[in-house]
N, C-alpha and C positions, 0 to 999 in steps of 0.2 A: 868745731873748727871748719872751716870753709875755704876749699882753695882755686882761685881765681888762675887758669892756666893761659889766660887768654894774652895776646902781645900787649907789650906793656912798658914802660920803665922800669931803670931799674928799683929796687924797692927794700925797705929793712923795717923789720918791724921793732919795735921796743914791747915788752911787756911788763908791768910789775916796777913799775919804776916809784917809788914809794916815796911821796911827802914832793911840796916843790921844789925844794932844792936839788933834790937828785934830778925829778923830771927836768929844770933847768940845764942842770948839768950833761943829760941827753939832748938837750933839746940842739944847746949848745955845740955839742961834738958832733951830731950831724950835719948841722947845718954850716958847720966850717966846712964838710967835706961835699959841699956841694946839695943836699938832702932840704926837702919842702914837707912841714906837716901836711898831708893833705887828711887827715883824718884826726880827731885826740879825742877820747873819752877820761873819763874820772869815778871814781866811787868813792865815798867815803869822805873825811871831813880833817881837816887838821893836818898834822904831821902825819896821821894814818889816814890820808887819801893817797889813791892808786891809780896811776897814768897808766894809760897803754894808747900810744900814738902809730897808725903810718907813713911813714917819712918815703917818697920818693926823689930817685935824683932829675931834676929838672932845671932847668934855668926859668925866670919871668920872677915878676914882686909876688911879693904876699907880705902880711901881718897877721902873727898870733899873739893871743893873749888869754894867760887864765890866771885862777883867782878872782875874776874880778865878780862883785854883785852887781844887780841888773841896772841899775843908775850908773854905775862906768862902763857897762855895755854898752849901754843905749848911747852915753858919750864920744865914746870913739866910735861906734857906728856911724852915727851923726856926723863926724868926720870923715871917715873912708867913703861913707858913700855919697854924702853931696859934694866934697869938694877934691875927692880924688878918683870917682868913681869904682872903688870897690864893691864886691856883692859878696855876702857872708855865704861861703863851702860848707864850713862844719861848725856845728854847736852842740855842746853836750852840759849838762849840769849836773853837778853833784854835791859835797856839802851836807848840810841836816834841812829839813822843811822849815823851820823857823831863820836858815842864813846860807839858802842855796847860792852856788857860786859857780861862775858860765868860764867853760874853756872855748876860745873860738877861731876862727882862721877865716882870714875875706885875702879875698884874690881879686886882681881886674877883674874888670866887666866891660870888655871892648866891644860886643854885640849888643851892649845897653839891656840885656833880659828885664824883663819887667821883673821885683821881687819883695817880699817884704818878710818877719817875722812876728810870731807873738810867743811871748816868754810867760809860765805856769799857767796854764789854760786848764781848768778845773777839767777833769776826765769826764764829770756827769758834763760838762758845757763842750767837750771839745767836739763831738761828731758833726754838731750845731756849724762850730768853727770851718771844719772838713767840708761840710757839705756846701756854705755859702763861697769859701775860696775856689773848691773844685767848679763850682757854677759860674763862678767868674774869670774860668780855665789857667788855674793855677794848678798847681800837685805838691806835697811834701818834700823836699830833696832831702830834710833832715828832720829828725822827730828822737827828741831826746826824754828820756822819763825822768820825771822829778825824782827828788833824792827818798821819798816816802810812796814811790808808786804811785801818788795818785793828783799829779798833774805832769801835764806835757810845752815842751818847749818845742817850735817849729819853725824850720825855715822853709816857705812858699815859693816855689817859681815859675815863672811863664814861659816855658822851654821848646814844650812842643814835642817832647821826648815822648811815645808810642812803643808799647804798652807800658804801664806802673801799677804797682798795685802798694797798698798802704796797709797797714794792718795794727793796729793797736790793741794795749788788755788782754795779750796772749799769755797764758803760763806757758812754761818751758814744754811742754809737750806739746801744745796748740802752736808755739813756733814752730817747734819742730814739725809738725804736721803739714803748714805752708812753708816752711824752706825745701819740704819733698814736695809740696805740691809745686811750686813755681819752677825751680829748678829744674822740674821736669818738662816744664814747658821752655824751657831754657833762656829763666831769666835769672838776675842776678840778687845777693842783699846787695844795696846799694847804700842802705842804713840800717845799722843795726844798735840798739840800747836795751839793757834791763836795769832795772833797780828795784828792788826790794821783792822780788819774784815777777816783776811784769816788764814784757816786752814789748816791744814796738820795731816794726822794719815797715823801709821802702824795697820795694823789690822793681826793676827795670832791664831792658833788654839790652842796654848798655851805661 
């Protein structure tokens, strides 16, 4: 568990919220009381997948959406971001490898950030991925693991945010290892996912 002491909104987390109907049903009663997901992960598949979102209270737009596979991602993507200017916050997937399925949250993008993602990036192809984005001075904000560990979903941005560091293929002790190491240089998870024993974090200084 990891706790962010830093100023902030205010903030409620959900965890364990089981199948979408009940997640809806959270999703729902926050967000009448004012509450924006700015975070949502998922595990699992069916009536037995497991939400755990952070809901901040905030005022400004947003749009979430889960459930959906990557052909109605890419649709309403398509929409938020050329015709209303959105830029996708959080992506996480979960589901089985043969019918993953993307929870997501886009918010403006009034500073225009240059951004883009790519969804199941084979693990032996992704560093490939990593390496040509960060060269053409992008960074991860999001990195989500596929539902069999062994592809990743990413969202790229051109922010200019100093220092990040990126980390993938960690087992739970090798996380652990950089979330003592970063930390101690005092920076934060800024993403954090596992599935099926493998992790992935952005870690950043704010």
């Amino acid at each position: 568990m990891f706790s962010d002491n830093r100023p902030g909104p205010d903030w409620q987390l959900i965890v364990r919220a089981k199948g979408d109907a009940i997640y809806q049903q959270e999703f729902d009663r926050f967000t009448a009381m004012g509450y924006q997901p700015t975070m949502v992960t998922a595990t699992g598949s069916g009536s037995a997948a497991t939400f755990a979102a952070i809901f901040q209270k905030k005022s400004g737009k947003f749009v979430a959406r889960h459930g959906m596979r990557a052909n109605e991602l890419d649709t309403i993507n398509f929409e938020l971001r050329n015709n209303k200017g959105y830029m996708l916050s959080s992506l996480n997937v979960y589901g089985t490898p043969s019918d993953p399925r993307y929870a997501a949250v886009w918010v403006p993008n009034p500073s225009g950030i240059s951004w883009n993602y790519n969804l199941s990036i084979s693990a032996s192809g992704y560093q490939s991925v990593f390496d040509n984005a960060v060269k053409a001075g992008y960074r991860p904000s999001v990195i989500g693991v596929g539902p069999d560990g062994k592809t990743y979903s990413v969202v790229w941005v051109k922010d200019g945010i100093r220092p990040w560091y990126a980390f993938h293929g960690m087992s739970a002790a090798q996380y652990q290892a950089r979330f003592d190491e970063m930390t101690a240089k005092g920076l934060y998870p800024a993403s954090i996912d596992m599935e099926n024993g493998v992790y992935a974090a952005v870690f950043t200084a704010r």
